[in-house]
C-alpha positions as CSV (number, residue, x, y, z in Angstrom):
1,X,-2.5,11.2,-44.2
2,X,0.4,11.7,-46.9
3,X,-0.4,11.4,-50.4
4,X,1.8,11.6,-53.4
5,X,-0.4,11.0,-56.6
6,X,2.0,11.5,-60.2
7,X,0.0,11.9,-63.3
8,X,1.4,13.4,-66.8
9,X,2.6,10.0,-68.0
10,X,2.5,8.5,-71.5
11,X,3.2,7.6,-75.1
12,X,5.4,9.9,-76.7
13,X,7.8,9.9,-79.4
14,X,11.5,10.6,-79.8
15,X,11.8,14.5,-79.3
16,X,8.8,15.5,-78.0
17,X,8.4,17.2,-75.0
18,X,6.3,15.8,-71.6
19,X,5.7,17.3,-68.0
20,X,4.7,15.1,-65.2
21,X,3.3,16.0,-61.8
22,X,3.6,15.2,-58.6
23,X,0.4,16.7,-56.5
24,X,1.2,16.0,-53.3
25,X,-1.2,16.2,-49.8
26,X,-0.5,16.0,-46.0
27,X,3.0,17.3,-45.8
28,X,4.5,20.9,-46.6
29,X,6.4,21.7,-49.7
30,X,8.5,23.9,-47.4
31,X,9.7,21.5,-44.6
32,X,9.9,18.4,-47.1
33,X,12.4,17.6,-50.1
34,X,10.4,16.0,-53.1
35,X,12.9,13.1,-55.5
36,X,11.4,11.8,-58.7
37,X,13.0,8.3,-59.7
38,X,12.6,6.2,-62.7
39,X,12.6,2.5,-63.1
40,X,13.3,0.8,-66.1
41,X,12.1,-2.5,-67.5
42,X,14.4,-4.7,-66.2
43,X,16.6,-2.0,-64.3
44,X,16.7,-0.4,-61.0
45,X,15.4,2.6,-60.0
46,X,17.0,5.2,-60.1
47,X,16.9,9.1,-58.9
48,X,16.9,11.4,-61.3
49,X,15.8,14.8,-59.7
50,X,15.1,16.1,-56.5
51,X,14.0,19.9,-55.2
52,X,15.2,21.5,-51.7
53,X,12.8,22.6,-49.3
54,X,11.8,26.2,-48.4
55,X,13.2,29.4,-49.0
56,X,15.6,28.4,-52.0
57,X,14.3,25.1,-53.0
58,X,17.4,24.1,-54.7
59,X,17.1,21.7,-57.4
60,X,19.7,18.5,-58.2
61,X,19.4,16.5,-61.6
62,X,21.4,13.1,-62.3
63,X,24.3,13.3,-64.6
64,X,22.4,11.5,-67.4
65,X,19.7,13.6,-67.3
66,X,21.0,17.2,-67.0
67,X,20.4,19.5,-69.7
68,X,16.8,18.0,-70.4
69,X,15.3,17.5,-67.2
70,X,13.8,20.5,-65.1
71,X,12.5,20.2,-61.6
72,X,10.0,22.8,-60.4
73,X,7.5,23.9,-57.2
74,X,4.3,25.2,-57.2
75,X,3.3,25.3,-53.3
76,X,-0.4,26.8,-54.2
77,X,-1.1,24.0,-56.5
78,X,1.2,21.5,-53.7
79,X,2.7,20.0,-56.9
80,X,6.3,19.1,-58.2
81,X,6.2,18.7,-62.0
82,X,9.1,17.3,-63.9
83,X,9.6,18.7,-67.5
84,X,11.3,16.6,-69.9
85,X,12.7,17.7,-73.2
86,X,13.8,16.3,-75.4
87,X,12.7,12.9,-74.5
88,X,14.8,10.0,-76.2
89,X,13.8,6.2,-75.7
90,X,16.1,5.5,-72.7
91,X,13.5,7.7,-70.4
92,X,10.9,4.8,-71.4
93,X,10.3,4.2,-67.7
94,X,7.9,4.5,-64.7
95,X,8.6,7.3,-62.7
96,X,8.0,8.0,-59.1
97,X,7.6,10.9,-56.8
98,X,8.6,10.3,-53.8
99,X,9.1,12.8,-50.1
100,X,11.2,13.0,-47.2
101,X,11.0,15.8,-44.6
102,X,13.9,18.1,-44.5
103,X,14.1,21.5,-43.5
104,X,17.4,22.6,-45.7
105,X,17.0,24.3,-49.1
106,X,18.9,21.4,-50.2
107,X,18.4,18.1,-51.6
108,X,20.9,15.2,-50.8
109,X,18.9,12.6,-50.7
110,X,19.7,10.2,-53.9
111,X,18.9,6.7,-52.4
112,X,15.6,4.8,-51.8
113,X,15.9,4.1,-48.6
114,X,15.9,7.9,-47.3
115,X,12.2,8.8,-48.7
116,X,9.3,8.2,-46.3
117,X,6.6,8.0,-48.9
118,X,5.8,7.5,-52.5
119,X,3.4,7.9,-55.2
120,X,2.1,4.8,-57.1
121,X,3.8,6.1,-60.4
122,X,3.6,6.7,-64.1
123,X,4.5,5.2,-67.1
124,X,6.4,7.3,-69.6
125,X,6.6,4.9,-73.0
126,X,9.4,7.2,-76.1
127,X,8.7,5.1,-79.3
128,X,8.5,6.2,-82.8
């Protein structure tokens, strides 16, 4: 059974710094490309990152977000984590994790529809 279970999420204020995680169970981090997306109040979601399976795991950032989001791999601890920094009020958002196998070192998968599961999410609040 595939289980993607994000946790990290929060209230945090303009500037700060905030790693989420994706710990993730019945599927290789080698053989599966991992997306985290972000959905707005009122907006759709959206991808903003994604990592490449096994050997390179290339990562891929959104436009808006490059420069302050960083995508990394930990295959012994099976997690993804996102680190954001600095955060600024527009990432107030829940964010997803979500898989789809793929056995390229590179992530091209930026819609929805592509990812075969998802974690339940978590809510990232920036407010002063």
């Amino acid at each position: 059974q595939v289980q993607l279970v994000e946790s990290g999420g929060g209230l945090v204020q303009p500037g700060e710094s905030l790693t989420l995680s994706c710990t993730v169970s019945g599927l290789s981090l080698d053989v599966n490309a991992i997306a985290w997306f972000r959905q707005a109040p009122g907006k759709e979601r959206e991808a903003v990152s994604c990592i490449g399976g096994s050997p390179d795991h290339k990562d891929y950032y959104a436009d808006s977000v490059k420069g302050r989001f960083t995508i990394s791999l930990d295959n012994a601890k099976a997690t993804v984590s996102l680190k954001i920094s600095p955060l600024v009020p527009d990432d107030t958002a829940v964010y997803y994790c979500a898989s789809v196998t793929d056995w390229s070192s590179v992530c091209l998968h930026e819609e929805e529809y592509e990812y075969d599961y998802w974690g339940q999410g978590t809510q990232v609040t920036v407010s002063s």
